[in-house]
C-alpha positions in Angstrom: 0.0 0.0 0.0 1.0 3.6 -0.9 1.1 5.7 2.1 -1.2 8.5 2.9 1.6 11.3 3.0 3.0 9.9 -0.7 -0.2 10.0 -2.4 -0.9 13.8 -0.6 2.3 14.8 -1.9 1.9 13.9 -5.0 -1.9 15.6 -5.5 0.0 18.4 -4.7 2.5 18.2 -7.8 0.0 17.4 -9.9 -2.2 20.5 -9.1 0.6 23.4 -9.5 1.2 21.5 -12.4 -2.4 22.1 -13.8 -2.1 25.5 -12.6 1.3 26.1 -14.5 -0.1 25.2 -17.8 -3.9 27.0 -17.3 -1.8 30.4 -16.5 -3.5 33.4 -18.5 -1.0 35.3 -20.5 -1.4 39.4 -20.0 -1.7 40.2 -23.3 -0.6 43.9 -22.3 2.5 42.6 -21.1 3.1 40.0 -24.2 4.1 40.2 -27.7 4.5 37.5 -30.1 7.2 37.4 -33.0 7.0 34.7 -36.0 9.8 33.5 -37.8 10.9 34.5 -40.8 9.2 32.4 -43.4 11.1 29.4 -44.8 12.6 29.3 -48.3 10.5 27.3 -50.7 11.3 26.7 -54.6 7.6 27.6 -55.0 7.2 30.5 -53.8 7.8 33.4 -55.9 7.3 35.9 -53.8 10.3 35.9 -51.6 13.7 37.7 -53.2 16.1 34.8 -54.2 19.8 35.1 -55.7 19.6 31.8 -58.3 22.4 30.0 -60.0 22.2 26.9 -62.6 24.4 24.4 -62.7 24.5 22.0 -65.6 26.9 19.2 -66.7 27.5 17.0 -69.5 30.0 14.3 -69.4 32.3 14.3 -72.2 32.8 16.6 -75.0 31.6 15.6 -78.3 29.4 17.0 -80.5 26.4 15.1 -79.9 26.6 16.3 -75.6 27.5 20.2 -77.0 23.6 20.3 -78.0 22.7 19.2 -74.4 25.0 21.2 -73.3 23.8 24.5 -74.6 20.0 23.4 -74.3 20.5 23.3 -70.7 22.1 26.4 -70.5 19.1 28.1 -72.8 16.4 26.7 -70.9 17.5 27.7 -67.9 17.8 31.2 -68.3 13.9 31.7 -70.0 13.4 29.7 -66.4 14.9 32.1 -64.1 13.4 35.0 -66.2 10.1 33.6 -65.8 9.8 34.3 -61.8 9.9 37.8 -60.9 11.5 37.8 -57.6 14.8 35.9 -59.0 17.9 37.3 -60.1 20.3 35.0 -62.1 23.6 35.2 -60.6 25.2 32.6 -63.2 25.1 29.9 -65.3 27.8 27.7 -64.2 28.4 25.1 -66.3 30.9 22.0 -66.6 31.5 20.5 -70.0 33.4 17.1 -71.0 33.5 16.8 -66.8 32.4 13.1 -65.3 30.3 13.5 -61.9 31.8 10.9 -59.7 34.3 13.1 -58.7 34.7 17.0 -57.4 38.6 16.7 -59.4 38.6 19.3 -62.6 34.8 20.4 -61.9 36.1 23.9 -62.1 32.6 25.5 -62.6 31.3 23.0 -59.9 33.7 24.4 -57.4 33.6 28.3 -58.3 29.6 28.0 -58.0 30.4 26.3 -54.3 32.5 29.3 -53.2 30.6 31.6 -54.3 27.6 29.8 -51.8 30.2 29.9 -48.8 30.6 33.8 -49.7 27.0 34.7 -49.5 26.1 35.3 -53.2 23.7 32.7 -53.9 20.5 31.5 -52.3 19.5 28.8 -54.2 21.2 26.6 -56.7 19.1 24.8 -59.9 20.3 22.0 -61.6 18.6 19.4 -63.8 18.8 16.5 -61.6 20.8 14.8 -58.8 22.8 13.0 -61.7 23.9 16.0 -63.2 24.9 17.7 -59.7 26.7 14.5 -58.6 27.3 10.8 -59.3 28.6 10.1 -55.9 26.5 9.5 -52.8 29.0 11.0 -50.8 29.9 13.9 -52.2 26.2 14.7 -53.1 24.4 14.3 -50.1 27.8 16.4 -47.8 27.8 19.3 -50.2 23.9 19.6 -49.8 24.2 19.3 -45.9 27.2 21.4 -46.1 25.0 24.3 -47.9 22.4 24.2 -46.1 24.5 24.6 -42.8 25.9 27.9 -44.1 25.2 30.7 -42.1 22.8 31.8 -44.8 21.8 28.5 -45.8 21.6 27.3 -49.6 19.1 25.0 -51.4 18.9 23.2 -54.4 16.2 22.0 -56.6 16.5 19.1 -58.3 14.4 19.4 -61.3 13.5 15.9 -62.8 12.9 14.7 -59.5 11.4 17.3 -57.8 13.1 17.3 -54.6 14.3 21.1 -52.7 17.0 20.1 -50.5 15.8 22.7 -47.8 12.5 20.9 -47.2 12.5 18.4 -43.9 11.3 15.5 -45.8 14.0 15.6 -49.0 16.9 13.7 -47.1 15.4 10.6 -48.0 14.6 10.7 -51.3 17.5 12.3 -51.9 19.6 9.6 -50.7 17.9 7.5 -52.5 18.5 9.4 -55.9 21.5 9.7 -55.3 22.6 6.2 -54.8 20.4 4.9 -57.9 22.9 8.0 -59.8 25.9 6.6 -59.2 24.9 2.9 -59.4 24.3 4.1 -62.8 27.5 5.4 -63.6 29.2 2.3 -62.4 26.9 -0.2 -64.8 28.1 2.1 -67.4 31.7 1.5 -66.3 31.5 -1.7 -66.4 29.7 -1.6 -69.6 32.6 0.2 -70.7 35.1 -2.1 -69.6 33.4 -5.3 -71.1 33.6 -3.4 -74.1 36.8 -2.5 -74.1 38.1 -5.9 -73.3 36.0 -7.4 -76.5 37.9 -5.0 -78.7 41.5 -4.9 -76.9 41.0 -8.9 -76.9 39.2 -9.0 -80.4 42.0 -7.7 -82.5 41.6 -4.3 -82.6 44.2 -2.4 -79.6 44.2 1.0 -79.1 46.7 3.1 -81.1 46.8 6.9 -79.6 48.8 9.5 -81.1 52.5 7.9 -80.7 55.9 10.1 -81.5 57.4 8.6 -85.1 53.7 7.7 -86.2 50.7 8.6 -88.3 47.5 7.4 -88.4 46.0 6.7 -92.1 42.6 6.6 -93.1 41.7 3.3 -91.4 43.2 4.3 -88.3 46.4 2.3 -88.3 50.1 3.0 -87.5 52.2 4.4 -90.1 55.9 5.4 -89.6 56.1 9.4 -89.5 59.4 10.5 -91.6 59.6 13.7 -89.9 59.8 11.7 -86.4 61.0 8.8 -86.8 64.3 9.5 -86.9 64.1 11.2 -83.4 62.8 8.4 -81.6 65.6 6.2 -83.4 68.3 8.7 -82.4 67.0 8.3 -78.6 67.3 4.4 -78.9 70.2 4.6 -80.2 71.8 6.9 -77.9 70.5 5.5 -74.6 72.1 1.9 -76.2 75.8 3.9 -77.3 75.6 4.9 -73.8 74.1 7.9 -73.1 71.8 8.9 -69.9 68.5 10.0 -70.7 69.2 13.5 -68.8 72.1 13.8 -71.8 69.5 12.5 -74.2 67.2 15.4 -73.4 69.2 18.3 -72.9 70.5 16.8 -76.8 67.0 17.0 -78.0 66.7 20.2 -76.7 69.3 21.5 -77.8 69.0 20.1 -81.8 65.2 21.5 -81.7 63.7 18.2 -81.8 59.7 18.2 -81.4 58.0 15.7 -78.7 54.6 14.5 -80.1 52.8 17.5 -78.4 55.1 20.1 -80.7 57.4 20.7 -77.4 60.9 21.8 -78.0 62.1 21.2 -74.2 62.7 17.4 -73.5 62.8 16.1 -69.8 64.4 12.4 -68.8 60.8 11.5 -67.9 59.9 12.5 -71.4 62.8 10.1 -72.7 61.9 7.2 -70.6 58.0 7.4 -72.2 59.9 6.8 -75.5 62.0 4.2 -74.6 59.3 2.0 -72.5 56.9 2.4 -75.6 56.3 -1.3 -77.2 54.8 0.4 -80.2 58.4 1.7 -81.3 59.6 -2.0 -82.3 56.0 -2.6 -83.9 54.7 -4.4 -81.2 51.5 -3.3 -79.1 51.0 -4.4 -75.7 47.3 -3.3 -74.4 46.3 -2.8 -71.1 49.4 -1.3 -69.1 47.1 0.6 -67.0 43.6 0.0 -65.6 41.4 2.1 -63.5 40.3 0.0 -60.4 37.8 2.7 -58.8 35.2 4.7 -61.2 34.6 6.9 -58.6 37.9 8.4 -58.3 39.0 7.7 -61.7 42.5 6.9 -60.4 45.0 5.1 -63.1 46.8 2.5 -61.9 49.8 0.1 -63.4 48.5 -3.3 -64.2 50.4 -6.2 -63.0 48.5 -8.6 -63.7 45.6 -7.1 -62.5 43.9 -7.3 -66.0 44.2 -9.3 -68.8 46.7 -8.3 -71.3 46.9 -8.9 -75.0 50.3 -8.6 -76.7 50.1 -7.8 -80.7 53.7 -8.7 -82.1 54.1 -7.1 -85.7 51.3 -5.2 -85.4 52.5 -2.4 -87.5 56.1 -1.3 -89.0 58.7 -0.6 -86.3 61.2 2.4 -85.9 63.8 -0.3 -84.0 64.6 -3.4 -84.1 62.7 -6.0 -81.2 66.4 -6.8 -80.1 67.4 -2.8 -79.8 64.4 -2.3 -77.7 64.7 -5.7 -75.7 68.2 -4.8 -74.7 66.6 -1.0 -73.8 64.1 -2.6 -71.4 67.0 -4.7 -69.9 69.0 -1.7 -69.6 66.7 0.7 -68.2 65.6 -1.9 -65.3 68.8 -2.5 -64.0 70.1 1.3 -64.3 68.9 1.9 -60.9 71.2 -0.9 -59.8 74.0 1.6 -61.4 74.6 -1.4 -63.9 75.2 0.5 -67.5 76.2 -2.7 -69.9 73.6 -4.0 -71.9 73.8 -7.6 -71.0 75.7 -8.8 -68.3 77.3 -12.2 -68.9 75.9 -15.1 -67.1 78.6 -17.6 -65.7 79.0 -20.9 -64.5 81.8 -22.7 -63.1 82.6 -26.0 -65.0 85.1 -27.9 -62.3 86.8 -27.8 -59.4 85.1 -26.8 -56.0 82.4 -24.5 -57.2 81.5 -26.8 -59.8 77.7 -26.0 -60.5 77.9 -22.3 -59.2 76.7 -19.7 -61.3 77.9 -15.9 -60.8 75.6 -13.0 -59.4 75.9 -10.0 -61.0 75.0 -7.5 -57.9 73.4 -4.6 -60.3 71.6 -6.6 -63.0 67.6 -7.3 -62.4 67.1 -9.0 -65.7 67.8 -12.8 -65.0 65.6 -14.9 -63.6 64.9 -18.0 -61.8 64.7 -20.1 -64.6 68.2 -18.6 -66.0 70.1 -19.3 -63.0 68.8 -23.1 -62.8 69.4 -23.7 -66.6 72.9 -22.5 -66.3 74.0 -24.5 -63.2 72.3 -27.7 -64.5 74.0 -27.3 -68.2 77.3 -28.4 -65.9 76.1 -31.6 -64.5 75.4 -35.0 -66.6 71.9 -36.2 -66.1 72.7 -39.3 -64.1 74.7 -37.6 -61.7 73.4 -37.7 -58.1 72.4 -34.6 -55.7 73.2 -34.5 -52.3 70.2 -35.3 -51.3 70.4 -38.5 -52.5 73.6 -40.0 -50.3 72.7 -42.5 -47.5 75.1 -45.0 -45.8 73.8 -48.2 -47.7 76.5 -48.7 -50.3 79.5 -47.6 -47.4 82.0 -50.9 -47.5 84.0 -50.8 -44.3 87.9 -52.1 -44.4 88.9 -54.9 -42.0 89.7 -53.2 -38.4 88.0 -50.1 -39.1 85.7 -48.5 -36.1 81.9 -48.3 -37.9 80.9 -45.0 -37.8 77.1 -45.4 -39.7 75.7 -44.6 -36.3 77.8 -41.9 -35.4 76.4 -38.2 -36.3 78.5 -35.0 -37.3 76.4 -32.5 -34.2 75.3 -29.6 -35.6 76.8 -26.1 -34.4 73.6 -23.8 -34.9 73.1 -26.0 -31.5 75.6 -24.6 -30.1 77.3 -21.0 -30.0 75.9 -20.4 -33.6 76.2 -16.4 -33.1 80.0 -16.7 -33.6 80.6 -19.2 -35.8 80.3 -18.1 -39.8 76.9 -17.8 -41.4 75.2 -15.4 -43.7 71.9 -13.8 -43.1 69.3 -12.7 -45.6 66.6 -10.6 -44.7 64.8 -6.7 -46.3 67.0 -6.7 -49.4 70.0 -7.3 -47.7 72.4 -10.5 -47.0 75.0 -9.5 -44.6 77.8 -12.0 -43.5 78.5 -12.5 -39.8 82.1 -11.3 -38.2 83.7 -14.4 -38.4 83.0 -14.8 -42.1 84.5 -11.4 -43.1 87.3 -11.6 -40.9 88.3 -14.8 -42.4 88.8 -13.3 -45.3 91.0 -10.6 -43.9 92.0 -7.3 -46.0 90.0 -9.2 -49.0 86.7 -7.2 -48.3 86.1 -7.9 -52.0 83.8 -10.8 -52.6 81.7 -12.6 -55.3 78.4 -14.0 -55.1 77.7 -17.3 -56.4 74.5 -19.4 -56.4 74.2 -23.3 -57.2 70.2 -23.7 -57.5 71.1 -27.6 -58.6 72.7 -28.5 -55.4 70.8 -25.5 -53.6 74.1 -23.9 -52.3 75.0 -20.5 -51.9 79.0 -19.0 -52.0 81.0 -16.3 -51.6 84.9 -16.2 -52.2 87.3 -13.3 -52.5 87.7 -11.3 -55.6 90.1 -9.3 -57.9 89.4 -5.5 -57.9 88.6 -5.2 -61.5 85.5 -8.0 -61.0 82.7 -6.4 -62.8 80.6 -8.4 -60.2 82.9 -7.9 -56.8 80.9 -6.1 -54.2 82.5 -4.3 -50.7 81.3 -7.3 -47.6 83.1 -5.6 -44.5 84.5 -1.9 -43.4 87.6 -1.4 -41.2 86.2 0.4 -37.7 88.6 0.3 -35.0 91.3 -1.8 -36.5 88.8 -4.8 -36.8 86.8 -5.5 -40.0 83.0 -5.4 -39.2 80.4 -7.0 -41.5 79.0 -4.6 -44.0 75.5 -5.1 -45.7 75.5 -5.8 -49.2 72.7 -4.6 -50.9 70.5 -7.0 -53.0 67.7 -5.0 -55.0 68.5 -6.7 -58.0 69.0 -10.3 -57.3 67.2 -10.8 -54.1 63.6 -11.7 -55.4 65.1 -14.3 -57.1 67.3 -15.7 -54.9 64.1 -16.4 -52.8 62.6 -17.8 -55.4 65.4 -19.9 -56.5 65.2 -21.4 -52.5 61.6 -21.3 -52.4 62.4 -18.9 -49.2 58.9 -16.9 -47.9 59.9 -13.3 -48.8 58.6 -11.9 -45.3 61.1 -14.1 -43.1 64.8 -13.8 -42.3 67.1 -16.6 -42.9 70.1 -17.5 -41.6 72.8 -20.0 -42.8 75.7 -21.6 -41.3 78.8 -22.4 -43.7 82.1 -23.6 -43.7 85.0 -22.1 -45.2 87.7 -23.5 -47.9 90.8 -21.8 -47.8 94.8 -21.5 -49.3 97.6 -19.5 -49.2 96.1 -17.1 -51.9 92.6 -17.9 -51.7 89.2 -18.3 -49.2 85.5 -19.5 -50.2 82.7 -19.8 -48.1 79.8 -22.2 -48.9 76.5 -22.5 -47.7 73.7 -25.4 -47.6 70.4 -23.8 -48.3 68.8 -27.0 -46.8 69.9 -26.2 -43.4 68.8 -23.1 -43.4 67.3 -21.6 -39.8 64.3 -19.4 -39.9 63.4 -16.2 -37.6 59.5 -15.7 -37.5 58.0 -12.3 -36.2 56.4 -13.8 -33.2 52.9 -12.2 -34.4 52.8 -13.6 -37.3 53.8 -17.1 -35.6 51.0 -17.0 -33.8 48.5 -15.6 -36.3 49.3 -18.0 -39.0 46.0 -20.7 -38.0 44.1 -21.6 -40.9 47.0 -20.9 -43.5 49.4 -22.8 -45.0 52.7 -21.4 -45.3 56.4 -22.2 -46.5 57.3 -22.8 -43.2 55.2 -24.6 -41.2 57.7 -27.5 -41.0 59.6 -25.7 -38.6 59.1 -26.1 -34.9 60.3 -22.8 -32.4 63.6 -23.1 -31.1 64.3 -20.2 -29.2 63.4 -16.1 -29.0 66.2 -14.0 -30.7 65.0 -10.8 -30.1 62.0 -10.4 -31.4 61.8 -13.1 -33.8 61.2 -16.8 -33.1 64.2 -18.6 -33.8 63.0 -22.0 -35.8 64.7 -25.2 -37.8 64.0 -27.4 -39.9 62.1 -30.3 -38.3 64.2 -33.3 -39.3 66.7 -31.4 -37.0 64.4 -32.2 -34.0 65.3 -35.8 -34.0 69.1 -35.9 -34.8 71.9 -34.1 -33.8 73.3 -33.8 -37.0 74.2 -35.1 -40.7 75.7 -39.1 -40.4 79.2 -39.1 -40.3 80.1 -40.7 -43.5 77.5 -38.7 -45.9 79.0 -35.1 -43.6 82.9 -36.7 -45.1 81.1 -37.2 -48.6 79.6 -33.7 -48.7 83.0 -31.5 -47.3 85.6 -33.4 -49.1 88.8 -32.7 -47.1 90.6 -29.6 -49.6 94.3 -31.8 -48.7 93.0 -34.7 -50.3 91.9 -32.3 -53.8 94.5 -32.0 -56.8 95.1 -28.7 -57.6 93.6 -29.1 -61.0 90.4 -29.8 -59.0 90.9 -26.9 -56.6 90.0 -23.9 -59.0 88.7 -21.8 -56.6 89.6 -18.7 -58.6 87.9 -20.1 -62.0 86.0 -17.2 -64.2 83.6 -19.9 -65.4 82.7 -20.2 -68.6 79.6 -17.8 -70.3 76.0 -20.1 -70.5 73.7 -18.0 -73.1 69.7 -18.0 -71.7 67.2 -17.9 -74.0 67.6 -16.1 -77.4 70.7 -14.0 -78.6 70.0 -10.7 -78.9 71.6 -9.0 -81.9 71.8 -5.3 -80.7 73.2 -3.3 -83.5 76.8 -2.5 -84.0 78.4 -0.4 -82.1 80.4 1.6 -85.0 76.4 1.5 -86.5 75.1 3.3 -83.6 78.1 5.5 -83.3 77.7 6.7 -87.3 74.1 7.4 -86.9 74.3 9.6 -83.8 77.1 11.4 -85.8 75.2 12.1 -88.8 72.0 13.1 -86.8 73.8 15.6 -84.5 75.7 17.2 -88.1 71.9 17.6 -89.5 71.1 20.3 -87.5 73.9 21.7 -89.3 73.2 21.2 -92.9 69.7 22.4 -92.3 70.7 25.6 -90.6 73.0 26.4 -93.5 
């Protein structure tokens, strides 16, 4: 039960409330003041500042007559109300609508808003004011938060952004806008694909061409011999920056009518397939048709490669050797194409030479050169076991005797190399073996999966700087591995993301010092995060179980290390072959190796060839002067 004082108390509120709300207003003492009336599209009778906005999307002849319709209809609108006064017809032509970029008109007409000259804004519909939700339905909140707030009507639907009850519909528009523009962009790029696909690429306006009547390539006389001079001077040996400031300097036109050349300008000449008569379609793609964004394809898209397609300026092989050359000029490599070697006999037998600035061999190169060495029925290391050992009368039987490891032990001093970011740096006692020879050269052997480095002569086109004197000790210096690395990792089928680490032992004489690595026992240091986030996926090294934190890695092996301590004792004697018991035929450690070709020859033209035509186009200038 409620008690007696409760329910009293509560009577009570309820009365003064009854008496608050029945209170008589003094109407001598009151006055009343309406707001201002709201800003309607239909009513005329209230003085508006109008602008028009109209749009078309591209530029051809067809959208001009839209274009100027709007622009005409419009104005008899505005004239028809009284009480408006046209500010201006701001209009965007050739201009997409998923996007504010290049809108120019778009954005002058919104400033103006933000500066108080406009009251109300008329356009079309909500397609031709915007194709993105987004940006459609913030710049109508945006205006109509101004402190003298802006409307707009959309004609063809009817909708005055100003009203309470527009937000809905006008979301609604909107979205159904731009999910219009992207059927058409996908319309567009099923189209495109058909004919890029179908036989019939894309051939813009290209420096050294012409277009005839049907629209195909035909080589330009006045140009062509300016792209041709380029080629040929980047491949005589001359830097695009020199290439340009040449152009420049001889008068040379660039397919816009320019006279000034930049290297960027070069580079578009020289990465252009169509030069050589080739057309590759595709290169770029646009992956967002809101933003309209270009982006380089790599593999993103399909790509259709049309070899012949047209008369070229160079030869395939002059503009092969170009590609090669600009790829690996950021490497600081300036030949054309590097020699690939491989060591016939002796130690390194199998090892193939890395050239430290050169990007343009690949996996398959590397493997076809080492294996050219070996006869098919040879055996790998991989293949030894301790069945066919035969054991002389009195001696001890070692089959059951293992070789212990010595990553199990202090493996931080003993001589390994790491590879990890781009970068395969030796450890101290590697480098210090090796003494004042801070020169080395890198060899791989993807056969036997082996990795080397040995000491080499100063003038090695392929010697690279492996340790620094500091302190009167020499301390391990990185050696950078832009060019190569990528491969490498592939060659060793090595997860690009991980850092590996790899013991090796060291072959040595009075004038010379090799170190080799086995790729098989390689250790691997896992981010612990990644360790631990890897469920569900199945990576490259999920056969190795943690072996102990290094810093912020997990230190792992390989798990046939788990149950052994090391390699048997007879396959480790079969696998380091004493160097005492080698002739010194089979020694070689200093062996240039002999050059392995990959693929197809290129025949870049003549040197004395390229050399004459630069000459005669440099005197031209000359002759035509006078």
């Amino acid at each position: 039960m409620i008690d007696a004082s409760v329910r009293r108390d509560n009577e009570e509120k309820k009365e003064r409330v009854r008496r608050r709300i029945n209170t008589k207003v003094d109407s001598a003492n009151y006055e009343f003041f309406p707001a201002k009336k709201p800003v309607d599209f239909y009513d005329t009778e209230i003085e508006q500042r109008v602008a028009v906005y109209a749009r078309v999307s591209t530029d051809n002849v067809q959208q001009t007559s839209s274009y100027e319709l709007q622009k005409k209809y419009y104005e008899d609108f505005v004239v028809h109300h009284p009480n408006w006064t046209l500010v201006k017809i701001y209009a965007d032509e050739g201009i997409s609508g998923t996007s504010l970029a290049h809108r120019d008109e778009f954005n002058r007409m919104i400033t103006d808003c933000r500066n108080g000259q406009i009251d109300m804004i008329i356009t079309k519909s909500v397609s031709r004011f915007a194709r993105n939700v987004v940006d459609c339905i913030s710049m109508v909140r945006m205006l109509a938060d101004l402190s003298s707030p802006v409307g707009v009507f959309f004609e063809s639907e009817c909708i005055f952004s100003l009203k309470d009850d527009s937000q809905m519909a006008l979301s609604f528009q909107a979205t159904m806008a731009q999910e219009e523009s992207h059927i058409r962009s996908r319309s567009m790029e099923t189209s495109l694909r058909m004919r890029l696909d179908g036989g019939l690429p894309l051939t813009p306006k290209l420096l050294g061409y012409s277009h005839d009547s049907d629209g195909n390539l035909v080589v330009n006389p006045e140009e062509a011999p300016t792209v041709k001079l380029i080629f040929y001077m980047y491949l005589y040996g001359y830097t695009t920056t020199e290439i340009a400031e040449a152009l420049t300097e001889l008068g040379r036109k660039t397919y816009l009518g320019n006279v000034n050349w930049t290297s960027n300008s070069i580079v578009q000449v020289l990465r252009n397939e169509r030069h050589c008569g080739d057309v590759l379609t595709r290169k770029t793609f646009t992956p967002n048709y809101l933003n309209h964004k270009s982006r380089k394809n790599k593999g993103d898209r399909p790509q259709s490669l049309y070899r012949n397609h047209h008369k070229g300026i160079v030869s395939r092989d002059d503009y092969i050797a170009v590609q090669q050359m600009l790829n690996s000029s950021k490497y600081g490599n300036r030949s054309i194409l590097p020699e690939l070697r491989v060591i016939d006999s002796g130690l390194l037998r199998g090892f193939v030479t890395i050239n430290p600035r050169w990007a343009g061999f690949k996996t398959a190169d590397y493997y076809q050169a080492s294996a050219s060495i070996y006869e098919p029925e040879e055996r790998q290391a991989d293949n030894l076991t301790t069945a066919s050992i035969t054991l002389a009368p009195g001696d001890f039987d070692m089959r059951d005797f293992e070789i212990a490891r010595g990553e199990f032990f202090d493996s931080n001093h003993h001589p390994y190399v790491l590879f990890q970011d781009k970068t395969i740096k030796f450890s101290a006692a590697c480098v210090r073996s090796f003494g004042k020879n801070n020169l080395v050269e890198l060899l791989v052997n993807p056969v036997e999966m082996k990795f080397a480095v040995r000491t080499a002569a100063a003038g090695n086109r392929n010697a690279v700087v492996f340790s620094k004197l500091s302190e009167g000790k020499y301390q391990p210096r990185g050696v950078a591995g832009s060019a190569y690395m990528e491969t490498l990792f592939q060659l060793f089928h090595w997860d690009p993301d991980l850092k590996y680490r790899i013991a090796g032992a060291l072959f040595q004489t009075e004038t010379e010092s090799a170190y080799i690595f086995d790729v098989h026992d390689a250790e691997v240091f896992i981010k612990s995060y990644v360790l631990s986030g890897k469920q569900g996926v199945e990576r490259e090294w999920e056969s190795v179980r943690p072996l102990s934190i290094s810093g912020k890695r997990v230190r792992a092996v390989p798990e046939e290390w788990v149950d052994s301590f090391g390699k048997n004792y007879y396959i480790h004697q079969q696998l380091s072959t004493p160097v005492c018991d080698q002739s010194e035929e089979d020694w070689k450690l200093r062996i240039e190796g002999q050059l392995y070709e990959t693929g197809q020859k290129l025949h870049v033209t003549r040197f004395d060839e390229l050399k004459e035509y630069i000459r005669q186009e440099f005197s031209r200038r000359g002759r035509e002067e006078g």
